[in-house]
N, C-alpha and C positions, 0 to 999 in steps of 0.2 A: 440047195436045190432051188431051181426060181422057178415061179408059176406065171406065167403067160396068158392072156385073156384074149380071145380074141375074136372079135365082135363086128360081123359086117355093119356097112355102112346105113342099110335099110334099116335094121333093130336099133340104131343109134339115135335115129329120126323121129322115129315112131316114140320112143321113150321121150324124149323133150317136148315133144307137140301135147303127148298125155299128161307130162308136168305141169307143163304152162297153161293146160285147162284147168286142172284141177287148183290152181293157183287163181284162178278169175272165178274161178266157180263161185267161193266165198265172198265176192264182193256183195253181191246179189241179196245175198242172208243177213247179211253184217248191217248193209242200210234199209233194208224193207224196199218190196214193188215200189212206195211211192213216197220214195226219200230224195230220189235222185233228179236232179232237175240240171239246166245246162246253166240258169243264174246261176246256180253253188259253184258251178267249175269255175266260170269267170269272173266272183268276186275272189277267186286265187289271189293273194298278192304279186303270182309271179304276172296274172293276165293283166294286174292292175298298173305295175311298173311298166309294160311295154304299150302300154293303152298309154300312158303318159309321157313317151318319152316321144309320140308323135306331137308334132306342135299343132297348136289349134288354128284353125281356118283366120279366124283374123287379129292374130299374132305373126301373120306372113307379110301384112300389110303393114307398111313403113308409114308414118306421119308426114305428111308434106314438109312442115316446119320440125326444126328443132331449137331451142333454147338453151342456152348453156351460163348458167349463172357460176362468175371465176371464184368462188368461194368456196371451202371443202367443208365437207356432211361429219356431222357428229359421229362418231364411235360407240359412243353410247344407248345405238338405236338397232331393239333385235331384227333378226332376220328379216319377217315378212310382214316391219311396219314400214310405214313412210321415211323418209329420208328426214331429217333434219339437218339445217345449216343454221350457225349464227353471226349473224353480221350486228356489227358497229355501229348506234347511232350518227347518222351526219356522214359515213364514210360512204367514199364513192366505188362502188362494185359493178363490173363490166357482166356485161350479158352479150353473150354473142348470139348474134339472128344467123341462122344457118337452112340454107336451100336445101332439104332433104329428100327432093320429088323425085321418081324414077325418070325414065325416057318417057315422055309422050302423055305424063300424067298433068291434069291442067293446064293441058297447052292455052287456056285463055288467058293467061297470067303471066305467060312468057313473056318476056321484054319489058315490063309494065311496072309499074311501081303497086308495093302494095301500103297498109297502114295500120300499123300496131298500137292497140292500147295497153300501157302498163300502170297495173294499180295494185296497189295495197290494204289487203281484206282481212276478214279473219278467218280461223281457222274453225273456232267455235260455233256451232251450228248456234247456239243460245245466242251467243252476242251477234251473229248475222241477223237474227231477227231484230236486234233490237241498235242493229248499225247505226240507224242515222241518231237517233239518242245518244248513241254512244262518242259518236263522231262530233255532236253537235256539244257535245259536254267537254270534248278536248278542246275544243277551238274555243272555248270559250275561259278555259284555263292558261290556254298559249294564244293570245288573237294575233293575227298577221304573220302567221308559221301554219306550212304545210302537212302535210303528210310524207308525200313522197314529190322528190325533185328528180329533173335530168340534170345531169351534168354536162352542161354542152361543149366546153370546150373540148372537155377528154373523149366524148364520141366519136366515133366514126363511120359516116355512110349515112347518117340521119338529113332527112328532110324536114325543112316544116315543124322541129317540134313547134307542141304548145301546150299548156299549163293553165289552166280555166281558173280562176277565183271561186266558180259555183261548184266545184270539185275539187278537192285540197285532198284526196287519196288516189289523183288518175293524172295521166299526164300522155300525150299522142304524138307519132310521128311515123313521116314516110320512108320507106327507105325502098332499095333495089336491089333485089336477089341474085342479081350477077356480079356484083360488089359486095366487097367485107363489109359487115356492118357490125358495131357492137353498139353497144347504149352502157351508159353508164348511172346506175339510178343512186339515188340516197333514201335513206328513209329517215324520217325525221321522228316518231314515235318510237316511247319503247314499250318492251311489253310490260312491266311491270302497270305503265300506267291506267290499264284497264282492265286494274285487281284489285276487288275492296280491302283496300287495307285495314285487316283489323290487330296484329301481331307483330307486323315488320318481317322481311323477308320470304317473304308469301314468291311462289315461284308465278312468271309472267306467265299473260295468257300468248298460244303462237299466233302466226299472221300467215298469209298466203301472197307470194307473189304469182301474179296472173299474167301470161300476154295475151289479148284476143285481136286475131288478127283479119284483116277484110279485104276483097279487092273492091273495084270498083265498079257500081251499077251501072245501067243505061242513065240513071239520070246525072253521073258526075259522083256523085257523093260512094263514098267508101263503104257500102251497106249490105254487103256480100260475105256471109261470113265462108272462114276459109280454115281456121283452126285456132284451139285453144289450149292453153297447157298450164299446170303452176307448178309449185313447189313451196314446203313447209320449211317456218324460220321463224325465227326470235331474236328480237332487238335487243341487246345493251348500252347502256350507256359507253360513251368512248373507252375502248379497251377489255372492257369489259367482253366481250363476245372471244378475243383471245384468253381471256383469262379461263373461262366455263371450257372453252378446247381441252386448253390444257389439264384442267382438269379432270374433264370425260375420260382424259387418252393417258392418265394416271391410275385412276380408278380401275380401268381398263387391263393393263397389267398388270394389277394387282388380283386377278379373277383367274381361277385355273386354266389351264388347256380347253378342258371340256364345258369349261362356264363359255369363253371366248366363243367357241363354236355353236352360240346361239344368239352370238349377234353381229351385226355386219361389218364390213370395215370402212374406215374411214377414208374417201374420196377427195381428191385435190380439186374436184370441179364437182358443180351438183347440176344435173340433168333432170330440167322442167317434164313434168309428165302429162300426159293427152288430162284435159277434163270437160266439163260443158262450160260453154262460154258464159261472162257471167250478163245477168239479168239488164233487161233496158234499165229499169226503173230504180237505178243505182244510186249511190248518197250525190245528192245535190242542196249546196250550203241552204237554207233558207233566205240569207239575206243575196241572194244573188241579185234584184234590184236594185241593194242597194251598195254595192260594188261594180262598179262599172269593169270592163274589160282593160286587158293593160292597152289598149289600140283609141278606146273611145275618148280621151279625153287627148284634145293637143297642145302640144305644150305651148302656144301660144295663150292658152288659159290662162298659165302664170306668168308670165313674160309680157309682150311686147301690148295685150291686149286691156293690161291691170295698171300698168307701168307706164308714165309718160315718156317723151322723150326722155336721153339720157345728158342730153346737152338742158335742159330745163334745171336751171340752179336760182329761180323767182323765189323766195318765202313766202310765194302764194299756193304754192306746187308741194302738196305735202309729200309725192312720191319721189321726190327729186333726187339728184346723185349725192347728195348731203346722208338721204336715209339708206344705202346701196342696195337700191331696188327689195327692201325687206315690205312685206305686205303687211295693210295693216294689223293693230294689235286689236284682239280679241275683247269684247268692254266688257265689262262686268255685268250691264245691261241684257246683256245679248242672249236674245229669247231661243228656247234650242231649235227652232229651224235655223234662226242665225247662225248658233255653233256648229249644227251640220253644213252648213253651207262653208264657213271658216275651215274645218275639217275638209270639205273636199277642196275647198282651193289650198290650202298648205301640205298636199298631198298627202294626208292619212286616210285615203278611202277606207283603208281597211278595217277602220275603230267607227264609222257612223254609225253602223249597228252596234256596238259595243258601248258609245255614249247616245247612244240614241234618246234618251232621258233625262239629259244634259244639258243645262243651260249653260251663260257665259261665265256666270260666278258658281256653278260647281265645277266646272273647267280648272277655273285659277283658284281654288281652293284646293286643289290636287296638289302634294309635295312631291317632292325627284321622286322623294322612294317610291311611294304612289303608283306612278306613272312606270317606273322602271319592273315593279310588280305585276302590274297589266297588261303594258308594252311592251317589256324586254330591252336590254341595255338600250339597243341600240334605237329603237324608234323611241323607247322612251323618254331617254335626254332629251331626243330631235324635237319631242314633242313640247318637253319641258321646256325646252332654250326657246320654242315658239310663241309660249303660252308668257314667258316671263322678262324672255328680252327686250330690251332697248335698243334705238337706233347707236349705232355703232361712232364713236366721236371722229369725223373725218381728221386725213392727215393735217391735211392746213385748211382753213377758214381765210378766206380773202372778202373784203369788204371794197365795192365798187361804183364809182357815178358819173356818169355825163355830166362834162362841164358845162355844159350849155343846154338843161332838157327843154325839151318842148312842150311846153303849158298845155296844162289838162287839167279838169278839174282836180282829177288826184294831187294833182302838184301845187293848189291855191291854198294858201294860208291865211286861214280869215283873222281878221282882227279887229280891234274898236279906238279909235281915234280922241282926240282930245275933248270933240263935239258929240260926242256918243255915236258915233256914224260908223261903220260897218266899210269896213276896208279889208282890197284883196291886196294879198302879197306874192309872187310867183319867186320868189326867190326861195323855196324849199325846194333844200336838195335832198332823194331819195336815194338811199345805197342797196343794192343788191350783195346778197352774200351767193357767195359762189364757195363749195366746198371741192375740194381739190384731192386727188387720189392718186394720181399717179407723179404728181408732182413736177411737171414735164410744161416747157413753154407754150407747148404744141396745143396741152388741155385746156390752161389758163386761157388762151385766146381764143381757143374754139367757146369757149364759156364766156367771154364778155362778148363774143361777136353774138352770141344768143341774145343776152340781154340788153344789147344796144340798139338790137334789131338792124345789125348789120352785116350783107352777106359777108359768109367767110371769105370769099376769092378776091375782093376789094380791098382786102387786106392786107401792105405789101410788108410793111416792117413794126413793131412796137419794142418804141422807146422806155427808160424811166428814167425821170429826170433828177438830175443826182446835183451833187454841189455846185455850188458858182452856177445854177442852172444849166450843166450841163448836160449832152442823153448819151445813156447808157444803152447798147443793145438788149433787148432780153432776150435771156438764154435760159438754158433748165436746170444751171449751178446756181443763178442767181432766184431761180423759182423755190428750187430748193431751201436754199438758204433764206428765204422771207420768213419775219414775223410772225406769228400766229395771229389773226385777228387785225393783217393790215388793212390798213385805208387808202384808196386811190380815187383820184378826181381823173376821168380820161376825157382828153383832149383828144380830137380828130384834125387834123392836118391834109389837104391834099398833098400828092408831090407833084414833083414839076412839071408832067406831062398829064396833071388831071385824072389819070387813068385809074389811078387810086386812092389809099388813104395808110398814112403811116397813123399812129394811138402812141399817144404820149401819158403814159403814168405819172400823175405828179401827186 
């Protein structure tokens, strides 16, 4: 038998409506009159996830610039810390400058060049207070080495760099936002070196690369700031920065599923992020006085202005082509203004603050190693070889005299007589040494036409006169092939139409 129910649609209604009261009715009881409030509902987590999945107001807003340093970010760095990259002391790492304005944003800047500065800071709030100490303690470990360099040849799109002496962590250039432009920077610090070593192995402290970028004011100069961005990194010494990679992204695999998933992955390019620009009153060397700029000093200072002529082969002429233009040598005398001043004409600006308490005999009491400890291989040889060398033995030495000079007191040979009597004699002959370098006929005559005080163009042929008295052309096989330390008597001849002068060697 089947039972059948059968229940109009009005009785059906009314029974759900009286349900679903009596189901609210207990809400009321359950939390008390004054439990209920609207914060309680929407600290929900479900209100809290769609509260957040709205983006914020200015997170809509794009940066004008973007930076893109071509080097990839550690593995080793959890979710919501900063990026880390490590680069290679000395290596050269490309940054690309990239135009990231919308339409119509900054149109003052359209077309126009703008001027980025890139430098390298710390990361350490502690050590940024105490930057320029810290700064001035490197350069004084490494003097005549920077911080951070451009690499200019590998750039592209750069204007104008430059590189200050009174800044050795900053370096400047212009470049133009409708063209590609990368920079390629080096840094020359690593971090370990601004870690008290007390253990060995102590982990470096990081750095911060910065660009702060400007356009240009009403008055010309670049002092408009326009944006700024950096990114965290750590130095190693060469290879080293490969080696710590690889080992983050070891360690890394070696960590479960669910370890992995609380830290971020590793990026083949690291993207500079917005920050405040940094401070005017930034590290500046102290001795910037006493480093001139690389523009202020012309090279005529060591050249043509220190250095006699080059045809000057007199033994009165202590700068002559005999010494090959070497300057002179540093006396043991020489009081330390002296040795600063020797210092900046043999171009070591960079050490006058560094020996700045240095006379001429603690100079030359300095050994290679010394100097190579202070200086660094390479300026410090330069320095050595300056401090210690000798003029260099020319190729050939040629000994030379007018046959017939023209009396001057220089050339009177006194003498005394049978009667005590005081007698002149003009028949001393004085020789001139001429040192020879290129070994060529061409030198040798330009060199006696100096000391005979005869123009060169009068000059039509020089003879030497060989056996049976007869004349030899000369040539620059037979230059070559002279004696070391010859002696010549030169004879002056017109030729036949007077116009000139043939020089006979004898």
């Amino acid at each position: 038998m089947a039972w059948v129910l059968k229940m109009d649609d009005a009785s059906i209604e009314s029974g759900l409506v009286h349900d679903f009261d009596a189901s609210l009715s207990g809400i009321g009881q359950e939390l008390g009159a004054g439990a209920y409030s609207m914060s309680d509902v929407l600290a929900l987590p479900i209100f809290k996830q769609e509260d957040s999945s709205l983006p914020p107001e200015n997170e809509t807003k794009n940066p004008p610039f973007q930076y893109v340093l071509c080097a990839a970010t550690s593995p080793a760095v959890k979710l919501h810390d900063e990026t880390l990259t490590y680069l290679n002391q000395g290596q050269s790492y490309e940054v690309r400058m990239l135009d990231n304005r919308k339409a119509g944003e900054l149109p003052e800047i359209t077309n126009k060049m703008v001027k980025s500065i890139v430098r390298v800071v710390f990361h350490d709030r502690r050590l940024q207070y105490t930057e320029h100490q810290q700064l001035e303690g490197w350069k004084w470990n490494r003097p005549g080495d920077r911080l951070l360099d451009i690499d200019i040849p590998m750039s592209v799109g750069i204007v104008e760099p430059k590189t200050h002496p009174s800044q050795l962590n900053a370096a400047e250039f212009l470049w133009d936002m409708n063209k590609r432009t990368s920079v390629f920077v080096q840094v020359h610090c690593i971090s370990t070196e601004f870690t008290p070593r007390k253990h060995g192995g102590e982990k470096g402290v990081p750095f911060r690369i910065q660009f702060d970028t400007f356009a240009q004011g009403e008055g010309g100069e670049y002092t408009e700031h326009l944006h700024s961005a950096s990114c965290q990194i750590k130095v190693f010494k060469p290879k080293g920065a490969d080696r710590k990679q690889k080992t983050d992204r070891e360690k890394m695999e070696k960590r479960t599923p669910q370890e992995k998933e609380k830290y971020q992955p590793s990026y083949d390019t690291t993207i500079l992020s917005e920050c405040s620009p940094w401070p005017d009153n930034a590290y500046v060397s102290t001795n910037q006085a006493a480093t001139p700029s690389f523009s202020s000093t012309p090279l005529s200072t060591y050249t043509t202005s220190s250095v006699p002529d080059s045809d000057s082969s007199s033994p009165n002429h202590q700068a002559d082509p005999g010494s090959h233009g070497n300057s002179e040598q540093l006396s043991p005398t020489a009081s330390i203004q002296d040795a600063q001043k020797w210092l900046l004409k043999n171009r070591f600006n960079s050490y006058t603050r560094l020996f700045s308490h240095f006379s001429g005999s603690d100079l030359l009491k300095l050994t290679r190693d010394d100097l190579v400890q202070i200086c660094g291989p390479a300026d410090g040889i330069r320095l050595f070889n300056a401090l210690k060398s000798r003029s260099v033995r020319p190729r050939l030495t040629v000994y030379v005299c007018q046959e017939s000079p023209r009396e001057s007191p220089l050339l009177e040979r006194h003498a005394t007589n049978e009667n005590g009597e005081h007698s002149i004699s003009s028949s001393l002959h004085v020789y001139h040494a001429l040192y020879l370098e290129e070994l060529t006929a061409a030198e040798l005559i330009r060199k006696m036409a100096y000391v005979c005080s005869l123009p060169l163009g009068t000059i039509n042929q020089v003879y030497r006169q060989g056996p049976t008295g007869i004349h030899i052309l000369l040539s620059d096989q037979m230059v070559y092939n002279l004696p070391d330390e010859s002696c010549f008597l030169i004879s002056t001849v017109k030729d036949e139409l007077g116009e000139g002068l043939h020089l006979i060697l004898k």
